[in-house]
Biopython code that builds the backbone (N, CA, C, O; Angstrom):
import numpy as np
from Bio.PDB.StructureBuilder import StructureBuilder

atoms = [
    (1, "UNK", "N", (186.869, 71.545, 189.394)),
    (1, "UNK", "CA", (186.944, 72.028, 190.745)),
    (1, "UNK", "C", (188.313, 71.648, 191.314)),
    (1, "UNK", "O", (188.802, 70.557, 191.022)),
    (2, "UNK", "N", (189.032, 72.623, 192.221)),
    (2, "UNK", "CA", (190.299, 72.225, 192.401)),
    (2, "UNK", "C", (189.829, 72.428, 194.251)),
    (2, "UNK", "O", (189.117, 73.143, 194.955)),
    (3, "UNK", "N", (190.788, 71.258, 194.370)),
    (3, "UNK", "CA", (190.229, 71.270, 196.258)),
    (3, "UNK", "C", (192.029, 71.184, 196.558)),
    (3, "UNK", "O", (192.961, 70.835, 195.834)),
    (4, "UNK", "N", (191.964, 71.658, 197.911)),
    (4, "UNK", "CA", (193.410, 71.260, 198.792)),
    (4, "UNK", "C", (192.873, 71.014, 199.939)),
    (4, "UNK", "O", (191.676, 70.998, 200.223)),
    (5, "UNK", "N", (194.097, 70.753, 200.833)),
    (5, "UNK", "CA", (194.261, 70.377, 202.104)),
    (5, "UNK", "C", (194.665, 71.269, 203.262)),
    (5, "UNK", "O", (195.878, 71.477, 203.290)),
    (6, "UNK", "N", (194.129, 71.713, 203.997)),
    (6, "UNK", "CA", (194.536, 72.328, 205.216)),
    (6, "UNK", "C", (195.037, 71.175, 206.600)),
    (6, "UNK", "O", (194.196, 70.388, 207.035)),
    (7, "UNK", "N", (196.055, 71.197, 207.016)),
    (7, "UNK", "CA", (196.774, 70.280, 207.782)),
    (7, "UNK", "C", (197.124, 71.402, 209.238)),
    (7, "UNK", "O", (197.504, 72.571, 209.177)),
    (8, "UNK", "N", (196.910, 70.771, 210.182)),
    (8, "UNK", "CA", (197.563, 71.535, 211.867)),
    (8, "UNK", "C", (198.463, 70.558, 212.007)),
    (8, "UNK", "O", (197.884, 69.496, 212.232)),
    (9, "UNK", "N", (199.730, 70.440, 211.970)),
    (9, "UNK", "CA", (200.625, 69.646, 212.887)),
    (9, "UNK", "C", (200.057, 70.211, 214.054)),
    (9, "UNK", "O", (199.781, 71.369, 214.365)),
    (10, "UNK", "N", (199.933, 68.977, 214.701)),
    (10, "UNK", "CA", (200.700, 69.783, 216.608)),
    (10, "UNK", "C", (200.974, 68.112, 217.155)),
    (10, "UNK", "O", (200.447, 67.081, 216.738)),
    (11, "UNK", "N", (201.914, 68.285, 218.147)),
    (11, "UNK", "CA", (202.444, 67.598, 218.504)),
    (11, "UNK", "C", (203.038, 67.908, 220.329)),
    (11, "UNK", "O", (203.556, 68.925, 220.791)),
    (12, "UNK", "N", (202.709, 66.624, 221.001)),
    (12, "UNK", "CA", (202.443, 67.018, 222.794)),
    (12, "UNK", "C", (203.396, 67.133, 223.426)),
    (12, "UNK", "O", (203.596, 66.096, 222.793)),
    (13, "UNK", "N", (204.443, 67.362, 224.196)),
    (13, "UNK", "CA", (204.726, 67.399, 224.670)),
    (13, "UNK", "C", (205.904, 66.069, 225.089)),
    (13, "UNK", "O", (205.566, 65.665, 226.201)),
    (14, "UNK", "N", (207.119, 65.289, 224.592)),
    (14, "UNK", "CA", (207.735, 64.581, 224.505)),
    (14, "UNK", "C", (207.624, 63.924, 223.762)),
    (14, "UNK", "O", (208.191, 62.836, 223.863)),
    (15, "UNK", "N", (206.874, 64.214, 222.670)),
    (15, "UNK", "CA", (206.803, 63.437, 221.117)),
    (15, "UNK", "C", (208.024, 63.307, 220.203)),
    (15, "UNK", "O", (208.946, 64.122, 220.187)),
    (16, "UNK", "N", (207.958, 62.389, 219.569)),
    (16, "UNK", "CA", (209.258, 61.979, 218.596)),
    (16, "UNK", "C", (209.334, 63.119, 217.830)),
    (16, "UNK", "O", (208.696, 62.880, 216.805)),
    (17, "UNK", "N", (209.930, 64.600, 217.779)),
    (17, "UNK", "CA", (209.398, 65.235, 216.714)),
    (17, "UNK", "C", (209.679, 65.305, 215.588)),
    (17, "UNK", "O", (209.103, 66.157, 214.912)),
    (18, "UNK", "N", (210.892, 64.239, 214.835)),
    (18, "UNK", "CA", (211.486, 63.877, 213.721)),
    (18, "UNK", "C", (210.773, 62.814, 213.388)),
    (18, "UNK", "O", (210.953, 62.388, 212.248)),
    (19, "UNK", "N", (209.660, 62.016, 214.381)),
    (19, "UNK", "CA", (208.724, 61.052, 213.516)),
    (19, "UNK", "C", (207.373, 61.485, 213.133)),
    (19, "UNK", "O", (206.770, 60.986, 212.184)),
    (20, "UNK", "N", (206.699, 62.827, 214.206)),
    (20, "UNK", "CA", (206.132, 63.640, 213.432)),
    (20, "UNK", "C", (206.156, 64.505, 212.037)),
    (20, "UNK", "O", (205.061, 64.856, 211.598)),
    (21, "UNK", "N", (207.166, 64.816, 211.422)),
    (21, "UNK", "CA", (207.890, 65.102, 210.894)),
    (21, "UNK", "C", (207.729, 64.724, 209.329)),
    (21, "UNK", "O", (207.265, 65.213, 208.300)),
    (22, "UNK", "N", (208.512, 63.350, 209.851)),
    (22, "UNK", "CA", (208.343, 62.512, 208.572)),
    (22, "UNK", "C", (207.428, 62.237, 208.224)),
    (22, "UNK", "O", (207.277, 62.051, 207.017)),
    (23, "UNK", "N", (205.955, 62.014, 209.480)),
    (23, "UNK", "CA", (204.433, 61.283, 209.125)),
    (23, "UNK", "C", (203.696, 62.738, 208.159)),
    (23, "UNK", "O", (202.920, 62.485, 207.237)),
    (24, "UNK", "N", (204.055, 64.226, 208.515)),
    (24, "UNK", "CA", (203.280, 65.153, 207.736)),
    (24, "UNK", "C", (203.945, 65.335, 206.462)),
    (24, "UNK", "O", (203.345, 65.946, 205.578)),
    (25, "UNK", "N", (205.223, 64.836, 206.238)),
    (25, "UNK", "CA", (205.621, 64.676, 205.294)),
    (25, "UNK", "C", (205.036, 63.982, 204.136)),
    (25, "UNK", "O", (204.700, 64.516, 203.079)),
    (26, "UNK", "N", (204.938, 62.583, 204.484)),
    (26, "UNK", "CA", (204.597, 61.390, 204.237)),
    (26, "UNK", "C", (202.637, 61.965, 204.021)),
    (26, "UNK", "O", (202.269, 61.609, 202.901)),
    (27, "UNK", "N", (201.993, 62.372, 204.458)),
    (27, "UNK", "CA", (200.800, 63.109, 204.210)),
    (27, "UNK", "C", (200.536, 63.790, 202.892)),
    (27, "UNK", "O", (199.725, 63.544, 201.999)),
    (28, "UNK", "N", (201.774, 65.034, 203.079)),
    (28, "UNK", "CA", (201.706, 65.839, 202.199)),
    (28, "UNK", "C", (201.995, 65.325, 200.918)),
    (28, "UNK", "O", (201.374, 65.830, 199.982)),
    (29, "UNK", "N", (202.755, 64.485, 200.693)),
    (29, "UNK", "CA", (202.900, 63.647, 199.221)),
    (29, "UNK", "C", (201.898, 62.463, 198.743)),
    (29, "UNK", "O", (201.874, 62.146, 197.554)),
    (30, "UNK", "N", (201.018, 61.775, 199.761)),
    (30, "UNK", "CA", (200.038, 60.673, 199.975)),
    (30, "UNK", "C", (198.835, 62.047, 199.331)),
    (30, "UNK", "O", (197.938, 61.744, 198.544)),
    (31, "UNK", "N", (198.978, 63.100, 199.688)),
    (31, "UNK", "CA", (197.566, 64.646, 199.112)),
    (31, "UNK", "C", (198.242, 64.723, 197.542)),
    (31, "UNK", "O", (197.467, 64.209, 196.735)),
    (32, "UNK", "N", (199.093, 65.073, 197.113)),
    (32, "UNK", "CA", (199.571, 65.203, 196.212)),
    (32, "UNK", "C", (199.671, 63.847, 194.904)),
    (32, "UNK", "O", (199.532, 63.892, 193.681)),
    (33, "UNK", "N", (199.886, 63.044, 195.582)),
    (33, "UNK", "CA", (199.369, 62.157, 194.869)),
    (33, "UNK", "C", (198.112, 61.313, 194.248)),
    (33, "UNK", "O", (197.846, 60.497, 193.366)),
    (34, "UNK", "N", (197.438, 62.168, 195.454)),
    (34, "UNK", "CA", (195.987, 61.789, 195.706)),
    (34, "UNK", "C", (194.903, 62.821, 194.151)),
    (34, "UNK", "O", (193.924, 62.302, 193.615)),
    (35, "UNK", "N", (195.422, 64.200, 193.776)),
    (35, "UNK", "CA", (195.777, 65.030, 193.249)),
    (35, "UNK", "C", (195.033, 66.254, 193.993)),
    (35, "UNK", "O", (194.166, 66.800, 193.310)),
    (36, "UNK", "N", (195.182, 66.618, 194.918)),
    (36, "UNK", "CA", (194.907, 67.843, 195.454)),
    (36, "UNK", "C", (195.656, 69.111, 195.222)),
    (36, "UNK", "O", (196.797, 69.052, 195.680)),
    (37, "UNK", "N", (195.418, 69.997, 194.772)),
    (37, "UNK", "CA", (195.512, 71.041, 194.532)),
    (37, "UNK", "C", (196.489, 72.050, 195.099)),
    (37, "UNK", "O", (197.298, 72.755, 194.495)),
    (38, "UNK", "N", (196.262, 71.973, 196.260)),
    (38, "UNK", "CA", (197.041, 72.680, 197.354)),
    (38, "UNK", "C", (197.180, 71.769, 198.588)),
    (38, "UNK", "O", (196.782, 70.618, 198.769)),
    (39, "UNK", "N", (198.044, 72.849, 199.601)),
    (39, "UNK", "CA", (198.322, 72.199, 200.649)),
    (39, "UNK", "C", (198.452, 73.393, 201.676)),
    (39, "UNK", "O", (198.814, 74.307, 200.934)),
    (40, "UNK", "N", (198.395, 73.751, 202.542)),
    (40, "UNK", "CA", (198.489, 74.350, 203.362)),
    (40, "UNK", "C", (198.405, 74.110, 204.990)),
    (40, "UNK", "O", (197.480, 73.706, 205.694)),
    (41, "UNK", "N", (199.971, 74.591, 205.350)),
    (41, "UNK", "CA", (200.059, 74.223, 206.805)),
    (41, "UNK", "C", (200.542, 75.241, 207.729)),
    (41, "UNK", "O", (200.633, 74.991, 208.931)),
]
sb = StructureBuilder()
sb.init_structure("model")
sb.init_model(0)
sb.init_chain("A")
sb.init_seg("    ")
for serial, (resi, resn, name, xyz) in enumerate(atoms, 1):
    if name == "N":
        sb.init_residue(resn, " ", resi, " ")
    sb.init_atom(name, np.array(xyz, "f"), 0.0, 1.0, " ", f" {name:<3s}", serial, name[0])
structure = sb.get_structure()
């Protein structure tokens, strides 16, 4: 069985958006390593 990840960034209104950024980053390789399949954002 192959599973992935569906991810929403969103982010409010005076948020760091280069530390958002890095954290879905930092996600998307933490899924991948995890071994998920896909990713989708």
């Amino acid at each position: 069985m192959k599973i992935g990840l569906f991810m929403t960034p969103q982010w409010k209104p005076g948020e760091d958006l280069e530390r958002g950024v890095h954290d879905l980053i930092e996600q998307a390789r933490t899924a991948r390593d995890a071994g998920f399949e896909s990713l989708l954002v």
